[in-house]
C-alpha positions as CSV (number, residue, x, y, z in Angstrom):
1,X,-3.6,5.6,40.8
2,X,-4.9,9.5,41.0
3,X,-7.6,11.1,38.5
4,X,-7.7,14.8,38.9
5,X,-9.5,17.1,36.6
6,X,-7.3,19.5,34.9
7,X,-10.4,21.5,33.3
8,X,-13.5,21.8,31.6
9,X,-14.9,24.4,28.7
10,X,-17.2,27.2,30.4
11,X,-19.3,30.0,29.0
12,X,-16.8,33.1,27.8
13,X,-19.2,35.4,29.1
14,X,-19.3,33.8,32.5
15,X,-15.8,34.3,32.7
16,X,-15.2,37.4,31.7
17,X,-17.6,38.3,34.9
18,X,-15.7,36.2,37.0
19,X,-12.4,37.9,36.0
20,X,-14.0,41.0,36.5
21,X,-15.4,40.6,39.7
22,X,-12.2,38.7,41.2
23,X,-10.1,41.4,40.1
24,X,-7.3,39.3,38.7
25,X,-5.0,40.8,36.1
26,X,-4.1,37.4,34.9
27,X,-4.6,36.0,31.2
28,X,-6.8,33.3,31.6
29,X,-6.2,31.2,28.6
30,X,-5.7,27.2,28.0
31,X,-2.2,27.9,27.1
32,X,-0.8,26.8,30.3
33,X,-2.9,23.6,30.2
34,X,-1.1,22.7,26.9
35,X,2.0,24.3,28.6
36,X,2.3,21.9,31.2
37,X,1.0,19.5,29.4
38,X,4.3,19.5,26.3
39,X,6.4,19.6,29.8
40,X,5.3,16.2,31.0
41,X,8.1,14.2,28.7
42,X,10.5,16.1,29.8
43,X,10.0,16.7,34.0
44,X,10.1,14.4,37.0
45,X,6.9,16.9,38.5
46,X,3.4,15.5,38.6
47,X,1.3,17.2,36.1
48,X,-0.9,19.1,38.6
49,X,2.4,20.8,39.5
50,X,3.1,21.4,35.9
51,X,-0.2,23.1,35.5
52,X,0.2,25.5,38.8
53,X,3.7,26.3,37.5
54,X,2.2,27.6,34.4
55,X,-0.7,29.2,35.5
56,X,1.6,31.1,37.7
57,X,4.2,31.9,34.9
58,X,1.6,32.6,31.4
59,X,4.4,34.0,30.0
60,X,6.7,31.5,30.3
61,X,4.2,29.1,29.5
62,X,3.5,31.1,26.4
63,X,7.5,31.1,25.3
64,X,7.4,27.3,26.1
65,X,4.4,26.9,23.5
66,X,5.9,28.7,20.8
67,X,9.6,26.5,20.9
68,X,7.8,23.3,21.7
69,X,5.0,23.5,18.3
70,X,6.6,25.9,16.1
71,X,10.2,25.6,16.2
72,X,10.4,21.9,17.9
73,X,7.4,20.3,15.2
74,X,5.7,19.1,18.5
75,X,1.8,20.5,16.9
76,X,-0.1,18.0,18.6
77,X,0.4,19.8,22.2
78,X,-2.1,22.6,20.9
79,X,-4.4,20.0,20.3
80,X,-5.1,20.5,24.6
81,X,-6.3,24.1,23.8
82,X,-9.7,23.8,23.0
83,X,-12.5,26.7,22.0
84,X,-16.2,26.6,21.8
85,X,-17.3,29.3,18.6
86,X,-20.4,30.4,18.0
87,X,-20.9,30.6,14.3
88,X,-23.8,32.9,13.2
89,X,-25.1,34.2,10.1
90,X,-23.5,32.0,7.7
91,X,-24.7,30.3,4.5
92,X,-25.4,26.7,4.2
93,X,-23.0,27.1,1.5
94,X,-20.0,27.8,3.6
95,X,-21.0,25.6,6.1
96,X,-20.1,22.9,3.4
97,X,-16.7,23.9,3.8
98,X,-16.5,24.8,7.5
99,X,-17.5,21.0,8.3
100,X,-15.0,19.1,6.2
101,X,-12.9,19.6,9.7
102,X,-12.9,16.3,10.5
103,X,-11.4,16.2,14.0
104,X,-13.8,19.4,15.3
105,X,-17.4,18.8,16.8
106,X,-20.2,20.7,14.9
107,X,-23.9,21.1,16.0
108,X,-25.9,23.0,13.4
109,X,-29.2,24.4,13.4
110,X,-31.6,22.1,11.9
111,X,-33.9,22.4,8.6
112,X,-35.7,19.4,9.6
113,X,-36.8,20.8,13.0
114,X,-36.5,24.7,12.7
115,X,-39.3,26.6,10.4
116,X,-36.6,29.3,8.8
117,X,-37.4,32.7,8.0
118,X,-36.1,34.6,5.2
119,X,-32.8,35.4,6.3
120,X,-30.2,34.5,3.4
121,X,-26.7,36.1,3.1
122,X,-26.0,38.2,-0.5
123,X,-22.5,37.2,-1.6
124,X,-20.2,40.5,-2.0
125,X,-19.6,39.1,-5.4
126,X,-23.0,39.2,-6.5
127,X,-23.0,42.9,-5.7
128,X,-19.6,43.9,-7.1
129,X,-21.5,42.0,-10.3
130,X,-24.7,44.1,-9.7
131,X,-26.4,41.0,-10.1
132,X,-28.1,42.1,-6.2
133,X,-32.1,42.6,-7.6
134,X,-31.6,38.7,-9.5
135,X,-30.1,37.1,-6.6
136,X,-32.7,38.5,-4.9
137,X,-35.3,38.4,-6.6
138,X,-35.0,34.5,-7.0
139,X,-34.3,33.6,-3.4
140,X,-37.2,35.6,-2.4
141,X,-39.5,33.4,-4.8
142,X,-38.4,30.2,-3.3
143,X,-38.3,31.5,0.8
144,X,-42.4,32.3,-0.4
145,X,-43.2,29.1,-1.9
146,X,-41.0,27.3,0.9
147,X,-43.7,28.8,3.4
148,X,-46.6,27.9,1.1
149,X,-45.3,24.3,1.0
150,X,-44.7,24.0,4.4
151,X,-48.5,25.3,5.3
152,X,-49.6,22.7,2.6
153,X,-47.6,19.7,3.6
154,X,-48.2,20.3,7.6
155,X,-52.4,19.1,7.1
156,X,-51.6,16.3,4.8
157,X,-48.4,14.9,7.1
158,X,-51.0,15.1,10.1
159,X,-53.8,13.7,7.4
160,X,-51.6,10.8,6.4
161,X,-50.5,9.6,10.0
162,X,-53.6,10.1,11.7
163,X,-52.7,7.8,14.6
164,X,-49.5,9.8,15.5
165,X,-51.6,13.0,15.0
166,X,-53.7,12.0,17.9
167,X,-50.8,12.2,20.3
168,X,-50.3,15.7,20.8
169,X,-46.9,14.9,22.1
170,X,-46.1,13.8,18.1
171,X,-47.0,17.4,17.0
172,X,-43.1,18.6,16.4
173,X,-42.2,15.4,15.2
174,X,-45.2,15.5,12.4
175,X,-44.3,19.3,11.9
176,X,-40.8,18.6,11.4
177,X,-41.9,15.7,8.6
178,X,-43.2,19.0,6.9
179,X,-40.2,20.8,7.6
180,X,-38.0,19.0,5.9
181,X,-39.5,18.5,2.8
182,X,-40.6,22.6,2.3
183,X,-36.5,23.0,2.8
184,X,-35.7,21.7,-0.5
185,X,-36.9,24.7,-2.1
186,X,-34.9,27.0,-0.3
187,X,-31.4,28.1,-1.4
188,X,-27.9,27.4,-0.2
189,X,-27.2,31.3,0.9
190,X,-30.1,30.8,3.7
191,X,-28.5,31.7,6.6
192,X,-27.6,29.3,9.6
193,X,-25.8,28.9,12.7
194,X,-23.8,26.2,14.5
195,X,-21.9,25.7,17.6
196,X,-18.3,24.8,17.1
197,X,-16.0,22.9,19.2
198,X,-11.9,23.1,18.0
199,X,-9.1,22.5,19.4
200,X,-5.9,25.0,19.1
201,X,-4.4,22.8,16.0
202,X,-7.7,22.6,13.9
203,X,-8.3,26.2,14.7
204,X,-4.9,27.4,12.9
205,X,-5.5,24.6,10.0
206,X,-9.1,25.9,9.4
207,X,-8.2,30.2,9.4
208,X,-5.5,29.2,6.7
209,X,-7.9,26.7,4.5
210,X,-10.6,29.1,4.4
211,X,-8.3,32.4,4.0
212,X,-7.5,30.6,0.6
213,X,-10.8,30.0,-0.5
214,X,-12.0,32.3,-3.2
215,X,-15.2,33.1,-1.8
216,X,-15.6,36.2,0.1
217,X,-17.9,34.9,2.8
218,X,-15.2,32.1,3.7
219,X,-12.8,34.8,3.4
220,X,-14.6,37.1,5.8
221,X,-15.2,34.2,8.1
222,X,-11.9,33.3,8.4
223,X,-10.8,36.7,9.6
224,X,-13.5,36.9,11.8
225,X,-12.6,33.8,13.6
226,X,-9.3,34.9,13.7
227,X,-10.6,38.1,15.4
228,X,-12.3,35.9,18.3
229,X,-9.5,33.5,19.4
230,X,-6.3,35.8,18.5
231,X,-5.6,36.9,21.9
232,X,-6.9,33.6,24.1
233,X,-4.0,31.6,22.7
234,X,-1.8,33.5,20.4
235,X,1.5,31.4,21.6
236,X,-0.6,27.9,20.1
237,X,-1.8,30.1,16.3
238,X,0.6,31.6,14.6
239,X,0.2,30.4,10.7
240,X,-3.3,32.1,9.7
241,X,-1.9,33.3,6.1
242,X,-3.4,31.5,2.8
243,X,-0.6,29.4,1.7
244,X,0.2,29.2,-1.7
245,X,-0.5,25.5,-2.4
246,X,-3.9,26.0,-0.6
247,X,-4.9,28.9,-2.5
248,X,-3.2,27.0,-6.0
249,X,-3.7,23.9,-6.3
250,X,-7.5,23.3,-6.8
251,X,-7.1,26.3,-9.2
252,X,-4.9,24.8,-11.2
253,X,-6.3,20.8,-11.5
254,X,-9.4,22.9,-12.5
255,X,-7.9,24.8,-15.0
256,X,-5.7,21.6,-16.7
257,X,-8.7,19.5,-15.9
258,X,-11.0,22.2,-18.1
259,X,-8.3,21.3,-21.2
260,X,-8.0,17.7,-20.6
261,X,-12.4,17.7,-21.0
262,X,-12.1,19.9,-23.9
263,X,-9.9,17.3,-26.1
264,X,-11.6,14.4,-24.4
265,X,-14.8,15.1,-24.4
266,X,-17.1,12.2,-24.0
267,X,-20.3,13.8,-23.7
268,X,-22.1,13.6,-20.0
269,X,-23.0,9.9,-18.5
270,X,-25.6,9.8,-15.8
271,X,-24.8,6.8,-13.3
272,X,-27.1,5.9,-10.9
273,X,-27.5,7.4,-7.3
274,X,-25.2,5.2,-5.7
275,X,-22.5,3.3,-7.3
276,X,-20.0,1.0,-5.7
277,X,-16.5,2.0,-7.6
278,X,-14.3,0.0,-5.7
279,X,-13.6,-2.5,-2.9
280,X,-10.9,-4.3,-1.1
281,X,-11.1,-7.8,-2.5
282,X,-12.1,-10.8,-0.6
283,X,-13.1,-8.8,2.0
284,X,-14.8,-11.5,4.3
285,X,-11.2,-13.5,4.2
286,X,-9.4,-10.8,5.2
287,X,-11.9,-9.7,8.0
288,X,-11.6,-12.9,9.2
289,X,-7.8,-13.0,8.9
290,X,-7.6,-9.6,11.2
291,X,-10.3,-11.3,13.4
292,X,-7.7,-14.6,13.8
293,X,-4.7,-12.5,14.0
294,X,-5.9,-10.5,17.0
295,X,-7.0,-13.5,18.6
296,X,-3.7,-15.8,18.5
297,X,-0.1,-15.4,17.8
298,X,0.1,-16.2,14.6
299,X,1.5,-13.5,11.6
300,X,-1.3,-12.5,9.6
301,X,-0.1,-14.2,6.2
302,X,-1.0,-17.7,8.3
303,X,-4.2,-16.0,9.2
304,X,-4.8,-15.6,5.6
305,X,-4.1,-19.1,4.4
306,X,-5.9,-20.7,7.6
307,X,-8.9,-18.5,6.6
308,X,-9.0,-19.6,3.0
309,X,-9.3,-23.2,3.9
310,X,-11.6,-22.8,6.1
311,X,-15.4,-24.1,4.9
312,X,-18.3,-21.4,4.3
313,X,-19.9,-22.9,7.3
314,X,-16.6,-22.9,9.4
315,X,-16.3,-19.2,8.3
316,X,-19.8,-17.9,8.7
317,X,-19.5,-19.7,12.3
318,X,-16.7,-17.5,12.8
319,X,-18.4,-14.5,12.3
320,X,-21.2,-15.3,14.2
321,X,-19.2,-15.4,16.8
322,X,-17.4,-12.0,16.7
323,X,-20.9,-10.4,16.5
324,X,-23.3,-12.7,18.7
325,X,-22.9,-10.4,21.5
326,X,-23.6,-7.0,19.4
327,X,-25.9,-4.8,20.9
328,X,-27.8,-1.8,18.5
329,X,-25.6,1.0,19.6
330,X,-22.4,-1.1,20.3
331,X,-19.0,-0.4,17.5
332,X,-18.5,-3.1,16.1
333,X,-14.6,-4.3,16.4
334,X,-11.5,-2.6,14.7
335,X,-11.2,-5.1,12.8
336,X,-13.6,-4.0,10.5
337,X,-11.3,-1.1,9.4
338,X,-9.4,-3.4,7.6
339,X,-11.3,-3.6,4.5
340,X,-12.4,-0.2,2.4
341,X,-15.4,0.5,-0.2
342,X,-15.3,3.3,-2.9
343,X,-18.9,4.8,-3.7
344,X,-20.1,7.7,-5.9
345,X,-23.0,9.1,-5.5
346,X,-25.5,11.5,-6.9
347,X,-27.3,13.2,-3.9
348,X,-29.1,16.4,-3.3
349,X,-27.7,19.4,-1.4
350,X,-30.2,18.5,1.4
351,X,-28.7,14.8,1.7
352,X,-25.2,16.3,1.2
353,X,-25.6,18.1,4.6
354,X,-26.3,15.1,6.6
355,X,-23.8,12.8,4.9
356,X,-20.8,15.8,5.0
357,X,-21.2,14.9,9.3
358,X,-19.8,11.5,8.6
359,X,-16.2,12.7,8.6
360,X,-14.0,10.1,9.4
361,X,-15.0,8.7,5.7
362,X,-13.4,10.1,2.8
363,X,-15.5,12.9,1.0
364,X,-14.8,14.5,-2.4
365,X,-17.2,16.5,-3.9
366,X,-17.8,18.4,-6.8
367,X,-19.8,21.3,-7.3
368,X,-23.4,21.7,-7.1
369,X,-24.4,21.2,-11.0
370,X,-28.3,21.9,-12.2
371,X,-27.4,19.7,-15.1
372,X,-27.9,16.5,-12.7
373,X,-31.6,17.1,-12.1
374,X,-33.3,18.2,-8.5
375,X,-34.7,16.0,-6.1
376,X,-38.3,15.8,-5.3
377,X,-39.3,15.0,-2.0
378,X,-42.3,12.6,-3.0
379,X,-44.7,14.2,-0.2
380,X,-44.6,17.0,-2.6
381,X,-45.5,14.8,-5.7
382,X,-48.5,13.4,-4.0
383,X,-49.9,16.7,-2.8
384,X,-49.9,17.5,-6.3
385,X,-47.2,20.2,-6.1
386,X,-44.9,19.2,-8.2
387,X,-45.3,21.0,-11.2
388,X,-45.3,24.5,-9.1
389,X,-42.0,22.9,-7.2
390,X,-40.3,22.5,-10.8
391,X,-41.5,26.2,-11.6
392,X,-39.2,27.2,-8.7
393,X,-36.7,25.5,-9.7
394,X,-36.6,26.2,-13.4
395,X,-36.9,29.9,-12.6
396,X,-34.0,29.2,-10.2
397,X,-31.6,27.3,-13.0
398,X,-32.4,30.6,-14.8
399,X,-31.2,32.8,-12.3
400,X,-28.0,30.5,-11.6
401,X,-26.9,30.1,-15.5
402,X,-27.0,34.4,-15.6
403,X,-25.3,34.8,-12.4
404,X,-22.6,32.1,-13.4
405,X,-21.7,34.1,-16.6
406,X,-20.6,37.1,-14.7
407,X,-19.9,36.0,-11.0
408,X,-19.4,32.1,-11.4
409,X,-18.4,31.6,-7.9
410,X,-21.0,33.3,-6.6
411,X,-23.4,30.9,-8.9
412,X,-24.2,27.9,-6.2
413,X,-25.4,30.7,-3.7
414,X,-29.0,30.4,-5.7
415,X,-29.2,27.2,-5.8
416,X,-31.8,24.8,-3.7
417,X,-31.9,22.1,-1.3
418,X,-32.9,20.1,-3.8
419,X,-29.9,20.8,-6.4
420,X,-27.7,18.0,-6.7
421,X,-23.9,17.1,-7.0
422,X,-21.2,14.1,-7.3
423,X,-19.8,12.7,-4.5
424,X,-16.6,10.3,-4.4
425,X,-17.1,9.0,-1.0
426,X,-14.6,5.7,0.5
427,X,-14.8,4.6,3.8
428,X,-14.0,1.0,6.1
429,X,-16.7,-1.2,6.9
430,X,-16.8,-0.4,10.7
431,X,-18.1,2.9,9.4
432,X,-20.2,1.9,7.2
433,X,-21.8,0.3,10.0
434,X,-21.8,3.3,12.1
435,X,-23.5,4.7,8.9
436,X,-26.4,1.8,8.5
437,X,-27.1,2.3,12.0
438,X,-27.3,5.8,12.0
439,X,-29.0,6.4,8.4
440,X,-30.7,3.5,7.7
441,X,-32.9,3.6,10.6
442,X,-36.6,4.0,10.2
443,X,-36.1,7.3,12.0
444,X,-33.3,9.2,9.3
445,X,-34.7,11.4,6.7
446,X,-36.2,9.2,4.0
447,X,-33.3,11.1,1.6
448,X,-30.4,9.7,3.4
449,X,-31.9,6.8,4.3
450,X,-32.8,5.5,0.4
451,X,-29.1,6.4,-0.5
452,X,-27.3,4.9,2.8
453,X,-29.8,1.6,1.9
454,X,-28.7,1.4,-1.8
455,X,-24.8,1.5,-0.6
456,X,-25.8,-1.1,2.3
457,X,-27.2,-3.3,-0.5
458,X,-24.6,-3.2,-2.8
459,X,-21.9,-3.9,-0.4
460,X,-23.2,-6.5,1.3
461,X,-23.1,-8.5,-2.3
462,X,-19.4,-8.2,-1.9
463,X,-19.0,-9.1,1.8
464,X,-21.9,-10.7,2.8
465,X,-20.0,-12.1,5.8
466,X,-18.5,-8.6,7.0
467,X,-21.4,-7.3,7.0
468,X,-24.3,-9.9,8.1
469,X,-25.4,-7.7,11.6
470,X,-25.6,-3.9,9.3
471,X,-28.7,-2.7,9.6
472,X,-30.7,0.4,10.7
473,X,-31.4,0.7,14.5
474,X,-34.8,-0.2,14.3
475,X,-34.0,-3.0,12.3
476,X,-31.3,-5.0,14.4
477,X,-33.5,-7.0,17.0
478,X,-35.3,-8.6,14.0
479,X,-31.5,-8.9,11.7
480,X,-30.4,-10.4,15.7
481,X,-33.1,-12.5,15.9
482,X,-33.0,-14.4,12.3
483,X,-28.5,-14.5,13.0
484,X,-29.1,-15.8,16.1
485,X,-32.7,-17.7,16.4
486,X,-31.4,-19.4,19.3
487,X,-30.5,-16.0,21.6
C-alpha cells in the first residue's frame, strides 16, 4: 500500500507570490489534478505519474478535460477541481439561494456572534423603481432600533444570568445571547460575507442557476464569480449561460399556480409551526428489517416478515442493541436512511438561515410572506419592548406592500429577521438525528431549537423505536443513562 498526497487548497495570494518569485510561466491550475485523475481508468501508470505528466503537458491536460466531461458525459472528474471563494458584500437574501448547493461547504458570518453595522445592499430594482429614499428610509429605521435593542438586551442578558456574568470569560457568549435576538429586526438586504468551498462541477451548476434568477444581485453575482474562476480552470466550466428551463419553469408553475388559486380559492389556513405531513409507514419494522438484512443473508422481504413477528420486547431489544454503543457525536448507522418524514413548517427568516445549512434534507420554500406574522424573540417581550419591536415591523409591512406594487421582486429585500415563510422540508431519520443533536442541544438558538424539538416530538410518536437515543447533545448521557441503566 502507498498514500501520497496529491494536493491541498492554499491561499491565491500566496501563490501568485510564489509564481512570481519562481519565475515560472506555467498555469498553475487543478486541471491537471483532475487531468490525471479521468486518465486513471484508462492507463497502466501509477497516478503520481499521471499527475507529473500533466503538470508537464497543461495543455494537453486541458484538451483531455474538455473530451473526457463535455463530449464523453464523464462530469464527475471536475468534481477533483476545487476553489475556495470569498463572497463579500452580499445580502442575506441571496445568500438564501447561494446555500441551496448542497454538495459545497459554506461558512458565513455570524448574526449571533457579530454586532453588524449598517451596511445593507440597495437592490438595482428598487432604484430603476425610484423607490431608493423608501427602501432606505425603512432599513435605516430598523439598523437604529437593532442597535438600541442590542444596548438594551446586553444589561438584562448579563442581569438575568448573573452567575455566567461573573466569569468574564462568558462575556461574548452573554453578548452574543443579545446579538441574536437585536438581529431580528434587521432586514434581509443587510449585507454579509461567507467563505465558499466548490468544487469545479458545483461551480458551473451554480453560475447557470443563479444567471437565471430574476434578481439582479444573483445576476451580478453570478457573473462576478464567473469573473474569478474563468481562467483557473476554463477546460472543467464551460456551461455558465441561464438555461431556458432554469430561467422558465418556476415562472411558469407560478403563473398557472396564480390561476389555479384564483378559481380555487379557499381563503388562507394557518397550521401550526411544525407539522408532520408525511411518513414512511411502520417505520420501526422496516428499520429493523434493514438492521436484520445487513446483518445476515437473508433477502429483505424475510427480514420484513421475521421482524413483524417479532414481540415489542424482542424488537425494542433489538434496537437497544444497534445503539447501546452510541456515543453523543457518533452517526448513527445507514440504516436509518431507510425510512423518510415530510414536515412543513412555519419559521422565521432568522431560523430559516440555520435550518437552510442542513442540506442533505429536502428544502422547499416559499417566499417570505408578512401575512404569516413575525417572530418575537421573547427576551424582547420581557424587556418590555415589544410594542416598539411591532412598530418596526408594521412600519416595515408598510414599506414592503408599496415596494411590492411596483418592484415585487425587490419586495423581500425589506423585510426582517423576524418575517416568516413556509417550508416543505423531508428528510431520513439518520438526519434527523444529526439534526436533534445538532439543534436540539441546550446550546442552539432557542428559535431553532423550539422548532427542531416540536419535529423530534412528533416523530417520535410514529417511530418511537427508530428514534429512542434522539436527543440534543446535552441531553444524551441522561437519554443513555434511562436506555441503558445498566451501562
Amino acid at each position: 500500500m502507498k498514500i501520497l498526497l496529491a494536493g491541498y487548497n492554499l491561499d491565491y495570494d500566496l501563490i501568485r507570490t510564489l509564481k512570481d518569485k519562481s519565475g515560472l510561466q506555467q498555469d498553475l491550475t487543478p486541471e491537471t489534478i483532475s487531468a490525471a485523475y479521468a486518465r486513471i481508468s484508462r492507463s497502466p501508470k501509477p497516478v503520481n505519474e499521471l499527475r507529473e505528466i500533466s503538470r508537464k503537458e497543461v495543455d494537453k491536460a486541458r484538451q483531455s478535460n474538455r473530451n473526457i466531461v463535455f463530449e464523453m458525459g464523464h462530469s464527475s472528474v471536475a468534481e477533483h477541481a476545487v476553489f475556495n471563494i470569498d463572497v463579500i458584500g452580499v445580502s442575506r437574501l441571496l445568500v438564501e439561494e447561494i446555500e441551496k448547493f448542497r454538495l459545497c461547504s459554506f461558512m458565513e458570518k455570524s448574526q449571533r456572534y457579530v454586532l453588524f453595522n449598517k451596511d445593507f445592499v440597495v437592490p438595482e430594482e428598487i432604484k430603476q423603481a425610484n423607490l431608493t429614499d423608501l427602501f432606505t428610509e425603512t432599513v435605516q429605521m430598523q439598523n437604529d432600533y437593532y442597535h438600541a435593542l442590542y444596548e438594551k438586551l446586553r444589561p438584562y442578558i448579563f442581569d438575568k444570568h448573573k452567575t455566567l456574568a461573573e466569569n468574564p470569560a462568558n462575556k461574548s457568549l452573554l453578548e452574543g445571547w443579545a446579538k441574536e435576538d437585536a438581529r431580528y429586526v434587521i432586514s434581509l438586504a443587510t449585507e454579509t460575507q461567507l467563505g465558499m468551498t466548490i468544487n469545479a462541477r458545483n461551480l458551473e451548476l451554480m453560475l447557470r442557476r443563479l444567471a437565471a434568477l430574476p434578481s439582479a444581485e444573483a445576476q451580478g453575482y453570478s457573473k462576478k464569480l464567473f469573473a474569478a474562476t474563468k481562467d483557473i480552470a476554463p477546460s472543467l466550466i464551460r456551461y455558465t449561460q441561464a438555461t431556458d428551463y432554469d430561467k422558465f419553469t418556476r415562472q411558469n408553475l407560478r403563473s398557472l399556480a396564480s390561476v389555479l388559486l384564483q378559481t380555487n380559492s379557499s381563503g388562507y389556513k394557518k397550521i401550526s409551526a411544525a407539522q408532520l405531513i408525511s411518513f414512511s409507514p411502520a417505520a420501526d419494522n422496516r428499520i429493523a428489517a434493514a438492521l436484520l438484512f445487513s446483518s445476515s443473508d437473508i433477502n429483505y422481504s424475510q427480514c420484513l416478515k421475521m421482524v413483524g413477528k417479532m414481540t415489542p420486547r424482542r424488537k425494542r431489544a433489538f434496537f437497544k442493541t444497534a445503539f447501546e454503543n452510541l456515543q453523543a457525536h457518533d452517526a448513527v448507522l445507514r440504516e436509518l436512511e431507510n425510512v423518510d418524514l415530510q414536515f412543513e413548517l412555519i419559521l422565521s427568516a432568522s431560523c430559516f438561515a440555520q435550518l437552510k445549512r442542513h442540506r442533505m434534507s429536502t428544502i422547499i420554500a416559499q417566499e417570505y410572506d408578512p401575512q404569516l406574522g413575525v417572530t418575537i424573540p421573547p427576551a424582547v417581550r420581557e424587556i418590555g419592548q415589544q410594542k416598539n419591536f411591532m412598530e418596526i415591523m408594521r412600519h416595515t409591512k408598510n414599506a414592503y406592500e408599496q415596494i411590492k406594487t411596483k418592484s415585487p421582486l425587490a419586495a423581500g429585500y425589506v423585510l426582517t429577521n423576524a418575517h416568516r415563510k413556509r417550508v416543505l422540508m423531508k428528510f431520513n431519520v439518520r438526519e434527523l438525528y444529526h439534526l436533534a443533536r445538532l439543534r436540539a442541544d441546550a446550546h442552539a438558538q432557542w428559535d431553532i431549537r423550539d422548532l427542531t424539538e416540536k419535529m423530534l416530538k412528533l416523530a417520535k410518536k410514529v417511530m418511537p423505536l427508530t428514534l429512542i437515543m434522539a436527543c440534543g447533545k446535552d441531553n444524551f448521557p441522561q437519554l443513555f443513562k434511562k436506555t441503558f441503566p445498566g451501562k
